[in-house]
C-alpha positions as CSV (number, residue, x, y, z in Angstrom):
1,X,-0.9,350.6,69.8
2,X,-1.1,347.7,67.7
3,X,-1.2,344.2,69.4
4,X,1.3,342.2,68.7
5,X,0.4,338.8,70.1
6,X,-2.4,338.4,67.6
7,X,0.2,338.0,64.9
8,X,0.0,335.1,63.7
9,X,3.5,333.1,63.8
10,X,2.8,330.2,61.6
11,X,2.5,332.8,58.6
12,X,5.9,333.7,58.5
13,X,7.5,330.2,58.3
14,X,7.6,327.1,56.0
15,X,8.2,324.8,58.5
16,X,7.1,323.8,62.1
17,X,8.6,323.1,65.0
18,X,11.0,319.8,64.8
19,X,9.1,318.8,61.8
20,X,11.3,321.3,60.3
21,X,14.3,318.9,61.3
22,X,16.8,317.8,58.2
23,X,16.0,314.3,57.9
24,X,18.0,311.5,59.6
25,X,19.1,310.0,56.6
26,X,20.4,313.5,55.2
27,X,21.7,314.2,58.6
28,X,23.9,310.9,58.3
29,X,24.9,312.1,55.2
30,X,26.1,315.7,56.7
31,X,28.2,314.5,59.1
32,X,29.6,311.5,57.5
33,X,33.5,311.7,57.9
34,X,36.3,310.0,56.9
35,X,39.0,311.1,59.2
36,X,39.5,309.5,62.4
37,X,38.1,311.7,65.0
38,X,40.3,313.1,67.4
39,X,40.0,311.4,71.0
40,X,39.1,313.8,74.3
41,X,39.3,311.6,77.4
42,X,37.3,313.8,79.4
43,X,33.7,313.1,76.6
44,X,32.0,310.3,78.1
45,X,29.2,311.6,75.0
46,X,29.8,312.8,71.8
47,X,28.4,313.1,68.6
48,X,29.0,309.8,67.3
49,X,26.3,308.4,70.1
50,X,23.5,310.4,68.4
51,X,22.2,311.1,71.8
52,X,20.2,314.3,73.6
53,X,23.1,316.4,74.4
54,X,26.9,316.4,74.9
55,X,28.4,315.7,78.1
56,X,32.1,316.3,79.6
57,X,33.5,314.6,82.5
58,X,35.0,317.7,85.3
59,X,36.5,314.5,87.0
60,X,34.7,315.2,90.4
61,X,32.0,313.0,89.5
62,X,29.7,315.3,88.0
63,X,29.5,316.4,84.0
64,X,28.5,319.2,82.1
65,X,26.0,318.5,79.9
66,X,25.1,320.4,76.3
67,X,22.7,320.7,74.0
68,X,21.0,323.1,72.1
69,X,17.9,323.0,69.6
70,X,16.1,325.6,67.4
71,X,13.1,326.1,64.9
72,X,10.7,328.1,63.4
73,X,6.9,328.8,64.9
74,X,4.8,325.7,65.5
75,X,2.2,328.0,67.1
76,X,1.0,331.4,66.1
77,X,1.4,333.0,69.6
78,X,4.8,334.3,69.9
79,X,5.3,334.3,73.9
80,X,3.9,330.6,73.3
81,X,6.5,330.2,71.0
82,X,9.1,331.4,73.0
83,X,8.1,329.1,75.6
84,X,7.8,325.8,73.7
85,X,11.0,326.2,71.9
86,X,12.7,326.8,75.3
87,X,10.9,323.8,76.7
88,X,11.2,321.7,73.9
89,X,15.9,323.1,74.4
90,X,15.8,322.0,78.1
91,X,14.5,318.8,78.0
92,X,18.0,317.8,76.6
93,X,19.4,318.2,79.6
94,X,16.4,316.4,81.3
95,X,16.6,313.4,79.2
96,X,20.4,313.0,80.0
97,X,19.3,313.3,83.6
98,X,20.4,316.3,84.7
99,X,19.6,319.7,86.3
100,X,20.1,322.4,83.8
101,X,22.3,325.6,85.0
102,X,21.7,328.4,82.5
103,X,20.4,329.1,78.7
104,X,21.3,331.6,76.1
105,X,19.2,332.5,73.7
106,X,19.9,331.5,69.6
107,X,17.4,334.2,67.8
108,X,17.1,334.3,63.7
109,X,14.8,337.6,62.7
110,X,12.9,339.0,59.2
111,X,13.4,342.2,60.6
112,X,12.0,343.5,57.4
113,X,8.9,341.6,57.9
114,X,8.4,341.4,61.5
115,X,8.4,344.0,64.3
116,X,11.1,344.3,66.9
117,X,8.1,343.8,69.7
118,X,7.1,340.7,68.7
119,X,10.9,339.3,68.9
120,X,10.5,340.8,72.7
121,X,7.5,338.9,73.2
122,X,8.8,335.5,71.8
123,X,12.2,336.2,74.5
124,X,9.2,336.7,77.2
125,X,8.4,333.4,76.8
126,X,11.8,332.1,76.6
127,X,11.9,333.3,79.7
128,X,9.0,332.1,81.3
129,X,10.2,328.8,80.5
130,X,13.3,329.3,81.9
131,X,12.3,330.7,85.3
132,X,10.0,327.3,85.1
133,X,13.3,325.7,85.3
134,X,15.0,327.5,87.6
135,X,17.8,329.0,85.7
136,X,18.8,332.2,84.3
137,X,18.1,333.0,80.3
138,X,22.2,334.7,80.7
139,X,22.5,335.9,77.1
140,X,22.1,334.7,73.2
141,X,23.2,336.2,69.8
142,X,21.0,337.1,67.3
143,X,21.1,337.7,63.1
144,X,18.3,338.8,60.1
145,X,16.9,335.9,58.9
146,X,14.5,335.2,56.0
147,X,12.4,333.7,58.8
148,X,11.9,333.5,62.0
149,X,14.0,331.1,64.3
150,X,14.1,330.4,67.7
151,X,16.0,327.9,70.4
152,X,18.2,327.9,73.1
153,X,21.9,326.7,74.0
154,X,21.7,325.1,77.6
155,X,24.3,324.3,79.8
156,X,23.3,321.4,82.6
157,X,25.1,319.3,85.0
158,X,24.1,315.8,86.1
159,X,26.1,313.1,88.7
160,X,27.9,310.8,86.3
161,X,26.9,307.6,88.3
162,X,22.9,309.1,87.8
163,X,24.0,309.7,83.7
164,X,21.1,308.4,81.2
165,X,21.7,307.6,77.8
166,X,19.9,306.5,74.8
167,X,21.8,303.0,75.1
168,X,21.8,300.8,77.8
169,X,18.5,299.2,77.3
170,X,18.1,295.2,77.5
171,X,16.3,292.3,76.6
172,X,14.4,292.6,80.1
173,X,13.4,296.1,79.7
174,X,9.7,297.4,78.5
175,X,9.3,301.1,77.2
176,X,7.2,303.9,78.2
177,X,6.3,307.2,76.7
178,X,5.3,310.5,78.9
179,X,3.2,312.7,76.4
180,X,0.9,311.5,74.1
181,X,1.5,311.8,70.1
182,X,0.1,314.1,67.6
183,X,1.5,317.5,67.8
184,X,2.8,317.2,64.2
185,X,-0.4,316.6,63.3
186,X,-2.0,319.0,64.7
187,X,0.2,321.5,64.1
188,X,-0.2,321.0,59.8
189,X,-4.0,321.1,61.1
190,X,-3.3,324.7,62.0
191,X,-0.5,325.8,58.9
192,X,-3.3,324.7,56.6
193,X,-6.3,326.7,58.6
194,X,-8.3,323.8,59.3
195,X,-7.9,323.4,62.7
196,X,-10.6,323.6,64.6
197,X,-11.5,326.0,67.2
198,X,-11.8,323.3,70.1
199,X,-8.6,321.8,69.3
200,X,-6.6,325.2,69.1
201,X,-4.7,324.5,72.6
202,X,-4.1,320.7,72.4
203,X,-0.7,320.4,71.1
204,X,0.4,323.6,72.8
205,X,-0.4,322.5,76.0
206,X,1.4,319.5,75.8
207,X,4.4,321.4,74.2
208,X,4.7,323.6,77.6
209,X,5.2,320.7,79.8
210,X,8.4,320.3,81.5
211,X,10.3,317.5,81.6
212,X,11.6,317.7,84.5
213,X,10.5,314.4,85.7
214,X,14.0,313.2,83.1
215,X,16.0,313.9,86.1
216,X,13.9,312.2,89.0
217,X,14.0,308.6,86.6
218,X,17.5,309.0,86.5
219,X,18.4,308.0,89.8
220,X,16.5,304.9,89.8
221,X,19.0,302.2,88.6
222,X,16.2,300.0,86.6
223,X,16.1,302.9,83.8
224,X,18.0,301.7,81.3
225,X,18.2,304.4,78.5
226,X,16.4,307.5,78.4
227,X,15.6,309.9,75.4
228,X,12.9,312.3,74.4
229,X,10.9,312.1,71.2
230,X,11.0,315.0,69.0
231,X,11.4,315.3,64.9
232,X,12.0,311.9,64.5
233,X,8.9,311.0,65.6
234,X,8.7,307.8,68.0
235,X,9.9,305.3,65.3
236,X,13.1,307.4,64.9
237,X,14.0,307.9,68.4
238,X,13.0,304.3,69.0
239,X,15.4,303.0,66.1
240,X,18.4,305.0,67.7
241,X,17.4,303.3,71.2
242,X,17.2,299.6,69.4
243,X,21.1,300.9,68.2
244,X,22.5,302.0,70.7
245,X,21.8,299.6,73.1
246,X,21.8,296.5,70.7
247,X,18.1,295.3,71.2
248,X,14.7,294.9,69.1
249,X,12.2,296.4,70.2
250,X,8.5,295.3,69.5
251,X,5.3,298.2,70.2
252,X,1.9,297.8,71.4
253,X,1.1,300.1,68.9
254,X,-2.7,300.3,70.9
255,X,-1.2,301.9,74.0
256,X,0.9,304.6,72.4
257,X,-1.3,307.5,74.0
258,X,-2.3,310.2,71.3
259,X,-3.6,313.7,71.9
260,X,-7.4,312.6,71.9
261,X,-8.1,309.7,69.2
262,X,-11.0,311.2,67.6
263,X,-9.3,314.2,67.3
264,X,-5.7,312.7,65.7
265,X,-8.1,310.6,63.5
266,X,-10.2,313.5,62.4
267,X,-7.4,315.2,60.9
268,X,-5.5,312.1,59.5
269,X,-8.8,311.3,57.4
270,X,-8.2,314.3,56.0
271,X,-4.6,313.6,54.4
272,X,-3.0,316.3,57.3
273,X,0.2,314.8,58.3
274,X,3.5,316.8,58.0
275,X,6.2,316.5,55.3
276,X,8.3,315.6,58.5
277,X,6.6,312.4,58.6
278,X,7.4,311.4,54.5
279,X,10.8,312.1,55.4
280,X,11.4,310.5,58.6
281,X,9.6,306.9,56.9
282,X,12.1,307.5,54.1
283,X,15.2,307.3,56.3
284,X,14.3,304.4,58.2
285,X,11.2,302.9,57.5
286,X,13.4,299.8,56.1
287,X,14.4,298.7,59.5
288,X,10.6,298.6,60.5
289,X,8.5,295.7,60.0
290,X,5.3,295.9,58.3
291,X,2.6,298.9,59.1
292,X,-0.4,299.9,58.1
293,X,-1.1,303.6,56.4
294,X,-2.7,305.0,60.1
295,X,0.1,303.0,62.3
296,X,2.6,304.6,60.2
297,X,1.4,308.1,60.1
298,X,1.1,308.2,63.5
299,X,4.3,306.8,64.9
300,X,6.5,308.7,62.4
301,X,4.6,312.1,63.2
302,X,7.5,314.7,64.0
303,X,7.3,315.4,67.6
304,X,8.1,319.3,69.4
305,X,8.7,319.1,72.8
306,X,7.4,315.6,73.3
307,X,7.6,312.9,76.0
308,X,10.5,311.0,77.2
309,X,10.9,307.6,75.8
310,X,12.2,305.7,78.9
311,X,13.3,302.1,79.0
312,X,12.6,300.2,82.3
313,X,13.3,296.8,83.8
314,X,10.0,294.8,83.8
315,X,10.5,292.9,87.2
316,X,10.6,296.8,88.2
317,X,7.5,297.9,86.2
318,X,5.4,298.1,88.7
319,X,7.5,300.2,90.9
320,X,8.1,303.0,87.8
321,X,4.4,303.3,87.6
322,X,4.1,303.9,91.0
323,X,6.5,306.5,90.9
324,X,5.1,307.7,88.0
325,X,1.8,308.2,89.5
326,X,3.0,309.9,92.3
327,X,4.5,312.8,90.0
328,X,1.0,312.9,88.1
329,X,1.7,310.8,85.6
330,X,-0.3,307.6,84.7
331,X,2.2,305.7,82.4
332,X,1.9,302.2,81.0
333,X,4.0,300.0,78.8
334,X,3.6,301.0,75.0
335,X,6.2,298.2,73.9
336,X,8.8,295.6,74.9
337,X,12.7,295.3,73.5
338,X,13.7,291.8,73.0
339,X,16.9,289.9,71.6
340,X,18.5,291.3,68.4
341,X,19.0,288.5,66.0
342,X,20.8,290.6,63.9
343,X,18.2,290.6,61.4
344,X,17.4,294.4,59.6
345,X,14.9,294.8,61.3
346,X,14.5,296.6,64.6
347,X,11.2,297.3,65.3
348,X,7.7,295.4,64.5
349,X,4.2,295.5,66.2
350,X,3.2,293.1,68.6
351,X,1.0,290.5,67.4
């Protein structure tokens, strides 16, 4: 019988991950409208906040919350596959706070070109990844594709009062980042064959990691805003932060954590950075103050499954470490928002 886990994923795609994410400025462009959109009471978040996931008030003082997210192979394992892309679908729900409920699956196939077993073993992963979670994967819906596709629709709930959103932040607040940076990286390392050996499982291991530390921030009141950082790299995510919440924000562009620095820069000095990262510069690098070539590359790298983004009070710094550490994590400030002087532009490196 052949063994299907040994093919290889990547092959079969022309994209990765959330690199394979339309652009933001093309996205802005796609859901332009000029009609007045129709008012429902009960959506304390909707589209036009650009945040995580959707969420409905059930008047009780709890919310559903929404989301779902999709992509083609970032890895060539298709159980790992499966379980990123499930992962990368629940930490919506995480970064709005909340618990999630249950998934379905959203599956795109070649069925001329791939086997029906390897489909099963992508859904085994999906499935790991939910029973990491604690909820059910309770359906999906499926089609032939050209290539393969993957993601999940997840339904959450969160207390409204312990709601986080991607606006909120203040002048006072400094920003952390839970996973480090470089998957996009990494992952054109492997679609062009020159990753190497030692590096195969950096990014994926990473990728796997749960969120689920999204909904422990959000019941402490000094978190401000919470997001996570995926296609649009940290700049992007950043930028819609700095929006929402009417702020500048100004990085420490030495403590953004990356996935091993000799490793990110071995790769980078060879020109391997994903098309993502062209695209995501193009749509907003004009509210960014001035970069170099490296700083740039790595802070618009398109993120899968990456880290939240989370904006906390400074006087209560110290206290979100703490916490931090106690979960495992060992976070520290990679920036600080400050005033908006309603100048173009929103973000800058510290001197």
């Amino acid at each position: 019988m052949k063994n299907f886990i040994d093919i290889k994923m990547t092959e079969y795609s022309h994209g990765a991950g959330c690199g394979c994410k339309i652009s933001p400025k093309v996205l802005d462009q796609i859901l332009a409208t000029t009609e007045t959109p129709e008012i429902f009471p009960n959506l304390i978040v909707g589209n036009g906040e650009r945040d995580d996931a959707a969420v409905v008030d059930l008047g009780d003082g709890t919310a559903i919350v929404s989301t779902t997210d999709f992509f083609m192979p970032i890895v060539d394992n298709p159980i790992d596959f499966g379980r990123i892309a499930s992962v990368n679908a629940i930490s919506d729900i995480y970064a709005m706070g909340g618990q999630p409920l249950m998934a379905i699956a959203i599956l795109g196939w070649p069925i001329d070109k791939l086997p029906p077993e390897v489909a099963n073993l992508v859904i085994e992963g999906a499935r790991q990844a939910c029973a990491e979670a604690g909820i059910p994967l309770a359906g999906g819906h499926s089609i032939d594709s050209p290539e393969p596709i993957f993601g999940l629709a997840v339904t959450g709930r969160v207390n409204i009062d312990q709601l986080k959103k991607n606006g909120g932040a203040t002048e006072d607040c400094v920003f952390y980042l839970t996973k480090p940076i470089g998957v996009g990286i990494l992952a054109t390392a492997q679609k062009r064959k020159i990753l190497k050996p030692a590096h195969q499982n950096i990014a994926r291991d990473s990728m796997v990691i749960m969120n689920k530390i999204g909904a422990t921030f959000a019941k402490l009141s000094y978190v401000k805003a919470l997001t996570d950082v995926t296609g649009f790299g940290i700049l992007g995510h950043l930028k819609e932060m700095c929006e929402a919440s009417d702020v500048k924000a100004k990085i420490d562009f030495e403590a953004i954590p990356l996935l091993g620095k000799e490793v990110i820069d071995y790769y980078i000095s060879k020109d391997c950075y994903p098309g993502g990262s062209k695209r995501n510069w193009a749509s907003y690098g004009h509210v960014v103050g001035q970069l170099t070539d490296y700083q740039r590359t790595i802070l618009t790298d398109p993120q899968t499954s990456g880290g939240l983004l989370v904006a906390v009070e400074q006087d209560s710094s110290a206290a979100f470490e703490a916490l931090a550490q106690k979960e495992g994590m060992k976070l520290k400030p990679i920036g600080q928002f400050v005033k908006n002087t309603e100048q173009e532009q929103l973000i800058e490196i510290a001197s």
